[in-house]
Structures are given as C-alpha cells and as structure tokens.
C-alpha positions as CSV (number, residue, x, y, z in Angstrom):
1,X,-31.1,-75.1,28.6
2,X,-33.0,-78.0,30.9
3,X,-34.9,-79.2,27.6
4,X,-31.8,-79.4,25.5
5,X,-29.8,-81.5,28.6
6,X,-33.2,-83.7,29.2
7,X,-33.0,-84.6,25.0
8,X,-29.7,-85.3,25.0
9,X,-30.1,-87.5,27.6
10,X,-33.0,-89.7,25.9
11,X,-30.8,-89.5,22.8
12,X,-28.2,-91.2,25.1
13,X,-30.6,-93.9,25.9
14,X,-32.0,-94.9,22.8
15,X,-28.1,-95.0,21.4
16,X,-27.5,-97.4,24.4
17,X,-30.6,-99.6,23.8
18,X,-29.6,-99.4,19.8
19,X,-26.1,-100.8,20.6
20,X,-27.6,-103.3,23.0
21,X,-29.5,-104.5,19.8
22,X,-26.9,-104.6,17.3
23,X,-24.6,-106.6,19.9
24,X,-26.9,-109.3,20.2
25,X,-27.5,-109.2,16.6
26,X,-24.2,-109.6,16.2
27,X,-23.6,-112.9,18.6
28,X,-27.2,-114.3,18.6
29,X,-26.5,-117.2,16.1
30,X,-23.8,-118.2,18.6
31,X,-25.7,-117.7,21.8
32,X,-28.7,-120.3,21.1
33,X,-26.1,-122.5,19.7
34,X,-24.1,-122.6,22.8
35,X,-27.5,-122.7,25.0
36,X,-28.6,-125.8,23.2
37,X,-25.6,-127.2,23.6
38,X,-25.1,-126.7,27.1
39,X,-28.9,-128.0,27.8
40,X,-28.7,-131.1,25.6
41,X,-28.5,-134.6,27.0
42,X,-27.1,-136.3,24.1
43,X,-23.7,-134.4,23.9
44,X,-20.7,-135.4,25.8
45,X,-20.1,-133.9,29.3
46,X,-16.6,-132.4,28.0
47,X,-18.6,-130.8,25.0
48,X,-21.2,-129.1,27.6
49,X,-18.3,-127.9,30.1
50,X,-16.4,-126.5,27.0
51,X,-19.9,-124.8,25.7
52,X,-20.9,-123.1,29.0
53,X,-17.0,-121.9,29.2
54,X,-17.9,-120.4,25.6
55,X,-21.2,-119.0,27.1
56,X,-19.7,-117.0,30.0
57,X,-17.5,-114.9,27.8
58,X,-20.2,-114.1,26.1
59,X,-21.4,-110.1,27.0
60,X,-24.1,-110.3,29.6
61,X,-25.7,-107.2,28.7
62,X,-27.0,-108.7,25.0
63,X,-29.0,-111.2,26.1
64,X,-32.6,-111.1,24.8
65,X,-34.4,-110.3,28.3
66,X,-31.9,-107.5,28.7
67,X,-33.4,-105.8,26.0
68,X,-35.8,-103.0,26.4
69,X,-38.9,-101.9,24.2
70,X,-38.2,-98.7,22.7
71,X,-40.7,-96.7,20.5
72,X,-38.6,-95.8,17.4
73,X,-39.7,-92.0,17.0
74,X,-40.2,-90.8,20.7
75,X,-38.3,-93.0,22.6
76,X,-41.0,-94.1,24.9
77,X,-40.6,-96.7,27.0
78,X,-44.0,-97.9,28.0
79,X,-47.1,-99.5,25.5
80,X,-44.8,-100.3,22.8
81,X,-46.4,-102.1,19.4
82,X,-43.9,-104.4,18.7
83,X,-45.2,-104.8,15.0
84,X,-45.0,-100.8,14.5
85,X,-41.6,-100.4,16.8
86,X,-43.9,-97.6,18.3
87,X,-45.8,-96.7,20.9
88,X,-49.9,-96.5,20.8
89,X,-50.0,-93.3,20.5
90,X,-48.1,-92.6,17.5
91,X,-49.4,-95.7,16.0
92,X,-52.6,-94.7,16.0
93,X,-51.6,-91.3,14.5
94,X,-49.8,-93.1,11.4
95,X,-52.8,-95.6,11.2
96,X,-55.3,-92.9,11.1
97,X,-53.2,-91.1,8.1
98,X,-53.3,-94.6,6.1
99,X,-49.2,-95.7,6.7
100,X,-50.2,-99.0,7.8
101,X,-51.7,-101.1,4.8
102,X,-54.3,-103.0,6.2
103,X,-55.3,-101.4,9.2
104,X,-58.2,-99.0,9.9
105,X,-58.5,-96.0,13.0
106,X,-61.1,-97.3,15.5
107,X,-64.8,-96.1,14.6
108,X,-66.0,-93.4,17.4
C-alpha cells in the first residue's frame, strides 16, 4: 500500500513538471519578445512600461529557470542527459543495447 501511494506521488510530479513544460511552450514566443522589449534602449519608454505590464501577467511558474530536469522513464531528478531526457543510468543501459546511433558503452 506504501509503494502504490509513493508512485502515485512521483506520477504526480512528473505530471506537474510536464504541465510546467507545455505552459511555457505555450507562451515562450511571447516571453522573450516582451523581455527584449523591456531591456531594449531604442524603444520608447511608454512601449517598455506597456511591455513589462504584459510581462507581469505572465505565469511565474513557466519561466525557463523554473523548470526542473526530469529523466523521462524514471522520474529522477538528479544527473539528467539532456540529449537523452534521461538519467546516466538508463542511458547507459539503452547505449549499451545499441538505441543511440552513434554512441558506443565505455570499454572496461
């Protein structure tokens, strides 16, 4: 009964992190947009004021640093391979088995 509570409560997580993700997906175009904006020194001061009133209505909890690593198949947190979406330890299993074109297991 603990296990089943402990994995639905990483199952929770990773849903949270996913919609984290797809939020910012979602309003990511608009976000740099509006940073530039508010940062540059050639637009008008009216056009900055009106772009950082844009930028606080924007959700605070999508922002890029707000984001967490997540391996893809575990759910591991820590030692994520951002070019697998996984953590070391399962991308060494999946490189070892040949899944990853290009990449060899370490000779022992």
């Amino acid at each position: 009964m603990i296990k089943n509570r402990i994995f639905n409560l990483q199952k929770r997580k990773l849903l949270k992190e996913y919609v984290i993700r797809q939020q910012f997906c979602k309003i990511s175009d608009d976000y740099f947009l509006l940073k530039i904006i508010s940062k540059s020194k050639l637009v008008s001061k009216q056009t900055k004021a009106l772009a950082i009133f844009y930028l606080s209505f924007l959700c605070s909890n999508t922002s890029k640093t707000r984001q967490k690593n997540v391996c893809l198949r575990g759910g591991y947190k820590r030692s994520v391979i951002n070019k697998f979406g996984m953590n070391r330890c399962f991308a060494r299993d999946y490189v070892g088995l040949g899944f990853f074109p290009g990449y060899s297991p370490a000779k022992r």
